[in-house]
Rosetta silent file (secondary structure, phi, psi, omega in degrees, C-alpha in Angstrom):
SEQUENCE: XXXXXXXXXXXXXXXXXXXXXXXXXXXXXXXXXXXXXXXXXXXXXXXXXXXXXXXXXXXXXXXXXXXXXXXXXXXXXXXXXXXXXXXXXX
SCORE:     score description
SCORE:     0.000 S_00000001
   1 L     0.000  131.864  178.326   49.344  -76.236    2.050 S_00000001
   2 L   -71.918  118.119 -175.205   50.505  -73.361    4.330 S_00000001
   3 L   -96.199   40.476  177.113   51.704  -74.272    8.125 S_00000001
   4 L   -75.759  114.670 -173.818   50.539  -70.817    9.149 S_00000001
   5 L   -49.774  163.348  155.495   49.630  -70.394   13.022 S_00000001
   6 L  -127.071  127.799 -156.227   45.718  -69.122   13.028 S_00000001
   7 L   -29.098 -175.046 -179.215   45.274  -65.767   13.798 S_00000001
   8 L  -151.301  106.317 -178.030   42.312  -65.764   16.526 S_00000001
   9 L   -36.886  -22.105 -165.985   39.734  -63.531   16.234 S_00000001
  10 E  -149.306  138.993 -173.760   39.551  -62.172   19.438 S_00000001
  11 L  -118.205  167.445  173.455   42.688  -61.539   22.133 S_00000001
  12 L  -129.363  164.986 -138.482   42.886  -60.920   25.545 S_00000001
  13 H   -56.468  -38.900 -172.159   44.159  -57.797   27.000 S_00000001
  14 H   -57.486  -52.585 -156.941   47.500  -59.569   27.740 S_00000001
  15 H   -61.846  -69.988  165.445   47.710  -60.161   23.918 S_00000001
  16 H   -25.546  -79.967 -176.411   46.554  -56.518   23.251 S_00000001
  17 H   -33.995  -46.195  172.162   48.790  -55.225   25.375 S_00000001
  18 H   -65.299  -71.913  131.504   51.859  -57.359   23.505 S_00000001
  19 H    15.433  -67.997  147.091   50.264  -56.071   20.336 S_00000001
  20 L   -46.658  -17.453 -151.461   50.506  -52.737   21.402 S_00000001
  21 L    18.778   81.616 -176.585   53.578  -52.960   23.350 S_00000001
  22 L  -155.397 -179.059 -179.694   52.162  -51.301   26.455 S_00000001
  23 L   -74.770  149.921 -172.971   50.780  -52.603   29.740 S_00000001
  24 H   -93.615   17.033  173.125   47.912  -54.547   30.128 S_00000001
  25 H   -81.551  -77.022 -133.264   46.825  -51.923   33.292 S_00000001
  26 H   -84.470  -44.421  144.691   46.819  -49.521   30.357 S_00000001
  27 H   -34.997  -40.510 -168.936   44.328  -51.930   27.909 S_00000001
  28 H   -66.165  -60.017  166.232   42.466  -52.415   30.870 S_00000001
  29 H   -43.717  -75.792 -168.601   42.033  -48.343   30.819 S_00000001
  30 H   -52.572  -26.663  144.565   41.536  -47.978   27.271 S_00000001
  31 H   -16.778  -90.584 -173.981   38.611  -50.338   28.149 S_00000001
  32 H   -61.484    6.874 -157.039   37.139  -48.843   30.763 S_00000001
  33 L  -131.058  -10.523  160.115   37.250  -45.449   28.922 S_00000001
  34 L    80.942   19.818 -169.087   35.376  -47.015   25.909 S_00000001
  35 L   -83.319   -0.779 -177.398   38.433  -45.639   23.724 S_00000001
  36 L  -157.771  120.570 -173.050   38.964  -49.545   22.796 S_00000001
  37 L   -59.227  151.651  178.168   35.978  -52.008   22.137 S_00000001
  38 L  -162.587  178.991 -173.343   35.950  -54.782   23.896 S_00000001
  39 E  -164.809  144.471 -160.394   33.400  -57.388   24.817 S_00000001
  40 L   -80.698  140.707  155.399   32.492  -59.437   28.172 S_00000001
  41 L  -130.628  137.808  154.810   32.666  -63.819   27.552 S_00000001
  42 L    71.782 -166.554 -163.279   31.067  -66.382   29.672 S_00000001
  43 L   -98.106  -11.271  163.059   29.930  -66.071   33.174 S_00000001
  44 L   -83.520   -8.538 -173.815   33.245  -64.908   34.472 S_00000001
  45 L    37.482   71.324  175.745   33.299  -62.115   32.186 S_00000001
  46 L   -86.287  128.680  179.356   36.504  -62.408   30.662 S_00000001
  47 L   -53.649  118.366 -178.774   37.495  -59.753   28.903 S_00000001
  48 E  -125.226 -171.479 -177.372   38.202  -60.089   24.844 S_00000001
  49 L  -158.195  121.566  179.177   38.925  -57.443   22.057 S_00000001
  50 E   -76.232  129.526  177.637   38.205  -58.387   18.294 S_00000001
  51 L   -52.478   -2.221  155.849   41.155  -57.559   16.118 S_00000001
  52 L   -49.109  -58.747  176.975   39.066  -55.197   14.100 S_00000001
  53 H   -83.236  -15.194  160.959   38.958  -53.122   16.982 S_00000001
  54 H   -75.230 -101.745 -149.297   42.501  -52.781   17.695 S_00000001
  55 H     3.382  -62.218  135.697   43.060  -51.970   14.054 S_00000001
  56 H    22.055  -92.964 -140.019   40.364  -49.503   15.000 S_00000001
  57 L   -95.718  -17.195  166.795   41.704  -48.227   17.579 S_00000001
  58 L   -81.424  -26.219  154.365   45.255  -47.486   15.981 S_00000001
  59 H   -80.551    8.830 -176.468   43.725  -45.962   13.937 S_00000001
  60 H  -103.581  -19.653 -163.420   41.741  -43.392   15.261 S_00000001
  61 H   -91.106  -30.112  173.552   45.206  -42.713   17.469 S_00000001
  62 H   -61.527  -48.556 -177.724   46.922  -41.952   14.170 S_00000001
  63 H   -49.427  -66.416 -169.914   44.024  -39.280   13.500 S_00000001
  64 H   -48.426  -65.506 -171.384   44.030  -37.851   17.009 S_00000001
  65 H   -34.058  -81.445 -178.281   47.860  -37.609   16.746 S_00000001
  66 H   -36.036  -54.114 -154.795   47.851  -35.553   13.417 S_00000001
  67 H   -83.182   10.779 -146.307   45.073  -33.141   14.470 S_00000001
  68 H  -116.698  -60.732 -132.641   47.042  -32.752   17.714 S_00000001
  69 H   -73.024  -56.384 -173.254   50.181  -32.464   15.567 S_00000001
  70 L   -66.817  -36.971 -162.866   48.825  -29.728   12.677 S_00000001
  71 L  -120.473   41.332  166.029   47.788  -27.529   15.907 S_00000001
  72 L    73.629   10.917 -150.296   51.036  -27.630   17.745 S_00000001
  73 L  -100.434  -14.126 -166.859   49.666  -29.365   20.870 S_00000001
  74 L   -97.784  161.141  175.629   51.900  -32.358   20.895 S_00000001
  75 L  -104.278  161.747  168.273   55.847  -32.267   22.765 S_00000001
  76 L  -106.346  127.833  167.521   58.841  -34.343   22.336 S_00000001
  77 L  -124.494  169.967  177.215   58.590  -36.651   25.140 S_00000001
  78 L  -125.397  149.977 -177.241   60.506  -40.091   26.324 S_00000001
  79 L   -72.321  143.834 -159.402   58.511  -43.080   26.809 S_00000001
  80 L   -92.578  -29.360 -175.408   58.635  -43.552   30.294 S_00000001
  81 L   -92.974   -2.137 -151.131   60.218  -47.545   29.731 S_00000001
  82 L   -84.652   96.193 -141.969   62.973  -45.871   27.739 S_00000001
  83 L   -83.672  128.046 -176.844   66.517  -45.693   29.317 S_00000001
  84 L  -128.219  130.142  178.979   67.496  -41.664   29.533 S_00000001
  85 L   -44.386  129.993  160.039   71.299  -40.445   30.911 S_00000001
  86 L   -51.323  139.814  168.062   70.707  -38.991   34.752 S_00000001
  87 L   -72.998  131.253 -135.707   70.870  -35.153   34.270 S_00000001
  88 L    98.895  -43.539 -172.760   74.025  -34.074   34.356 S_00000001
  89 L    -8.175  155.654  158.805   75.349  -36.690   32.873 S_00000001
  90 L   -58.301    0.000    0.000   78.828  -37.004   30.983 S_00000001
């Protein structure tokens, strides 16, 4: 027998986010923007997101990337948490 935590069907945006490694202000967005399924629980209406739909949702980000990619539209950019030299630098 396997002592394997188990997986949970459904996460909540902090979890996403960690999943994602982005903010959960930015899950909260992909939410409200319907670009990532999500679903309402209980009478507080806490937010949850079935792990289907991330999977989903990386995936559809892979497409959009490529089709972005084949027609020149994307830049080399730095991730914004990503420690860059002050210009000028040495």
């Amino acid at each position: 027998m396997t002592d394997k935590p188990k997986k949970h069907r459904f996460l909540t945006i902090e979890q996403v986010a960690e999943e994602l490694n982005v903010k959960a202000s930015l899950v909260r967005g992909l939410i409200k923007t319907g670009e990532l399924r999500a679903l309402q629980v209980g009478a507080r209406g806490i937010w949850r997101v079935g792990r289907q739909d991330i999977e989903d949702y990386i995936a559809d980000a892979y497409t959009r990337t490529a089709e972005r990619s084949a027609a020149g539209e994307l830049m080399d950019d730095v991730e914004p948490d990503s420690e860059c030299p002050p210009t000028g630098a040495a």
